[in-house]
C-alpha positions as CSV (number, residue, x, y, z in Angstrom):
1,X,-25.8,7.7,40.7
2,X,-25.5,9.6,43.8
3,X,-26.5,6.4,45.9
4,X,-23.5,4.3,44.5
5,X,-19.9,4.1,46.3
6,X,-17.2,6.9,45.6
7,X,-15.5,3.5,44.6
8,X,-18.1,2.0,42.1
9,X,-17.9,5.5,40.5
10,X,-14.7,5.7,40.2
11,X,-14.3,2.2,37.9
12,X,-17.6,3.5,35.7
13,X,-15.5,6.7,35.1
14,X,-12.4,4.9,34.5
15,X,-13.5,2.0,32.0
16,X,-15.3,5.1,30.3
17,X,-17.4,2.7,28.4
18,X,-19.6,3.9,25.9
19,X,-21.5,1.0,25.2
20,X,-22.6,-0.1,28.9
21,X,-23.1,4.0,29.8
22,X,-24.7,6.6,27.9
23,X,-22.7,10.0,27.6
24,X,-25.0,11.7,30.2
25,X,-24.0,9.0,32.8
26,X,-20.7,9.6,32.2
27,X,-21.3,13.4,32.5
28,X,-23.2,12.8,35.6
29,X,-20.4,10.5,37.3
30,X,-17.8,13.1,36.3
31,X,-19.5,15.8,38.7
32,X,-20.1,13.5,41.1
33,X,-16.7,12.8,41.5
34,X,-15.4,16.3,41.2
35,X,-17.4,17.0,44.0
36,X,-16.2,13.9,46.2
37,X,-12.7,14.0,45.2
38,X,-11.9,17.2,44.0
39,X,-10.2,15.7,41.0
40,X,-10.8,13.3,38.1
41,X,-9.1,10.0,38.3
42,X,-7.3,9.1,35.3
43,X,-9.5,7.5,32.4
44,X,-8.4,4.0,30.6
45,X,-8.9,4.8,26.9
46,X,-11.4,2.5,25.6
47,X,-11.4,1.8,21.3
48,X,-15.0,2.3,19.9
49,X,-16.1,-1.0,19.0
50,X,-17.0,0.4,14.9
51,X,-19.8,-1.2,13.0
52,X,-19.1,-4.4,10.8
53,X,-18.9,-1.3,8.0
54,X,-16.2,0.1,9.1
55,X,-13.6,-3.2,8.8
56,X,-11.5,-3.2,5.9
57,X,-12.2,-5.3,3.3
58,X,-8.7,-6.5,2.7
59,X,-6.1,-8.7,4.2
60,X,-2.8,-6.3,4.4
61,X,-0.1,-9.0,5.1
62,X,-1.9,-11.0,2.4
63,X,-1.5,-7.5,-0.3
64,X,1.8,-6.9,1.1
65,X,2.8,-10.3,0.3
66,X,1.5,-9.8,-3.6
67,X,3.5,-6.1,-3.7
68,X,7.1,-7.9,-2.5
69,X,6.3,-10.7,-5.2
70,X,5.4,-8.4,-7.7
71,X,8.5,-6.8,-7.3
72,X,10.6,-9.9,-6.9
73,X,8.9,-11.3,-9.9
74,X,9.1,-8.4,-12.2
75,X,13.3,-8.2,-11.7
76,X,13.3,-12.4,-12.2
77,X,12.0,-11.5,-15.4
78,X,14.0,-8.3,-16.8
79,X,17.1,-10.5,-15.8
80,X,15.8,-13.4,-18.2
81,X,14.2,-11.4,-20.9
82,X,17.6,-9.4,-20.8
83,X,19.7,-12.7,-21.1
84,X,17.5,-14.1,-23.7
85,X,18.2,-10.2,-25.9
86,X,21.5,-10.9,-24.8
87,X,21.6,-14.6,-26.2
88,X,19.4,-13.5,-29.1
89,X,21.1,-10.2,-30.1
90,X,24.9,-11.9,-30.5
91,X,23.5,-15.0,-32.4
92,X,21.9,-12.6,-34.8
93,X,24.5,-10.1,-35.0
94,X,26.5,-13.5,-36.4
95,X,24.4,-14.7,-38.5
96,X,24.3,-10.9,-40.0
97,X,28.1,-11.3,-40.5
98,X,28.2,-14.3,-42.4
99,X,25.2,-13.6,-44.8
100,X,26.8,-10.5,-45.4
101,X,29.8,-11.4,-46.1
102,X,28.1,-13.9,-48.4
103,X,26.1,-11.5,-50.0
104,X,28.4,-8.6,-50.7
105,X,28.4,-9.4,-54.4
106,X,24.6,-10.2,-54.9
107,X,22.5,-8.4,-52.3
108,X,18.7,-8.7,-52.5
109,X,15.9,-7.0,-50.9
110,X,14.0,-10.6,-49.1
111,X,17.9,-10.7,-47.6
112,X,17.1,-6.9,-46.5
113,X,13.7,-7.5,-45.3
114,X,14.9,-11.1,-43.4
115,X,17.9,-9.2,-41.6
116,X,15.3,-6.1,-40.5
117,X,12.7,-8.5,-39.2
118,X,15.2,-10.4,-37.3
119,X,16.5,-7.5,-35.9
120,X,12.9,-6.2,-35.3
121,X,12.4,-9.8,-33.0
122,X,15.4,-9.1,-31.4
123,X,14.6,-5.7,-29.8
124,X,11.2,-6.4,-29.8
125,X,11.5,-9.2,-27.0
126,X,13.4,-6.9,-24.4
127,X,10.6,-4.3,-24.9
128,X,7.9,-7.2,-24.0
129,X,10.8,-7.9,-21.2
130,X,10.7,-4.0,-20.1
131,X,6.8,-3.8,-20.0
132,X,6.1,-6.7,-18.1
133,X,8.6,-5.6,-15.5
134,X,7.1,-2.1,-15.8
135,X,3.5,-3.4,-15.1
136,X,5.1,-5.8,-12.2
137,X,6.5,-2.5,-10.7
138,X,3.4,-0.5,-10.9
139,X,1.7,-3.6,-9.1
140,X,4.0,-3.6,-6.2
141,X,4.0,0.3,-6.2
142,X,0.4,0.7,-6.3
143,X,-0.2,-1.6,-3.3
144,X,2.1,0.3,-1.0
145,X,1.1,3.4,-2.5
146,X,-3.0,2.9,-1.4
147,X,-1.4,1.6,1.7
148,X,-0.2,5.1,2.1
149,X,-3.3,6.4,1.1
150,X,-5.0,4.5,4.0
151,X,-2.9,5.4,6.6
152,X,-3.3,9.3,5.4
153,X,-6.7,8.8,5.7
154,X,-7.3,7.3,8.9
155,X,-4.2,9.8,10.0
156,X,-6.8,13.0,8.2
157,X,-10.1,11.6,10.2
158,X,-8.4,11.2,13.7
159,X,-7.1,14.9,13.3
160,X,-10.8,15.9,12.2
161,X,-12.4,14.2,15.2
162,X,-9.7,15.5,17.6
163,X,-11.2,18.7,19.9
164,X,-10.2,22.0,19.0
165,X,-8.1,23.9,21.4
166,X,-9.6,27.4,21.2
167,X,-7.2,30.4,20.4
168,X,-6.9,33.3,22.7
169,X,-8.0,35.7,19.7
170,X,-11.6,34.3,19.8
């Protein structure tokens, strides 16, 4: 190393890369040019090519695609499963007033059990409505939320791999 140009040295220290130099060449090229120069030249920060292993396994603009149509999708259908109670609830709520009115003088209990289960159906359909937007939500939540997670992650390692400034009590 001490045979090459102050030059040639100074690109091999600035490309900094790992993959054509080992970490003692690099070590090596730093005292050479300390002695030459005085000072370190300023280092271009080369990424770590990772190993296939370490690529995500996902397509993020494809998942965050599913999360805003999850949650596009889930109000779509509150809105109709609310129109159809909606629609459902007055027609019934009609037909409770006429039969009643019919059946003030002989009321029987199949005329009890018919009104109950129709009002059953009615509510029963905007709680079908309310979970399926529910699960739509927790879809398009729990995308963004492991997207979150990621981030954290990869935010937790970089701060783990930083170097440690020591502190002047040790």
């Amino acid at each position: 190393m001490r045979l090459k140009e102050t030059e040639e040295l100074i690109e091999i220290w600035k490309r900094g890369d790992r993959t054509e130099w080992s970490d003692t060449a690099i070590e090596v090229v730093k005292e050479i040019l300390l002695e030459r120069l005085g000072e370190l030249p300023p280092q271009e920060l080369v990424e770590e090519k990772g190993s296939p292993e370490d690529e995500p396994l996902h397509n993020e603009n494809k998942l965050m695609k599913i999360s805003y149509w999850a949650n596009v999708i889930s109000w779509v259908v509150l809105i109709g499963y609310a129109v159809n109670f909606l629609s459902r609830f007055i027609t019934t709520f009609q037909e409770f007033i006429n039969s009643s009115i019919v059946n003030v003088q002989n009321p029987t209990p199949t005329s009890f059990v018919t009104q109950f289960n129709l009002w059953v159906n009615v509510f029963l359909s905007l709680a079908i409505g309310i979970a399926y937007f529910l699960i739509l939500q927790a879809i398009s939540q729990g995308i963004l939320m492991l997207f979150d997670m990621e981030d954290n992650d990869v935010q937790l390692i970089d701060l783990i791999k930083a170097p440690r400034k020591s502190s002047p009590e040790q």
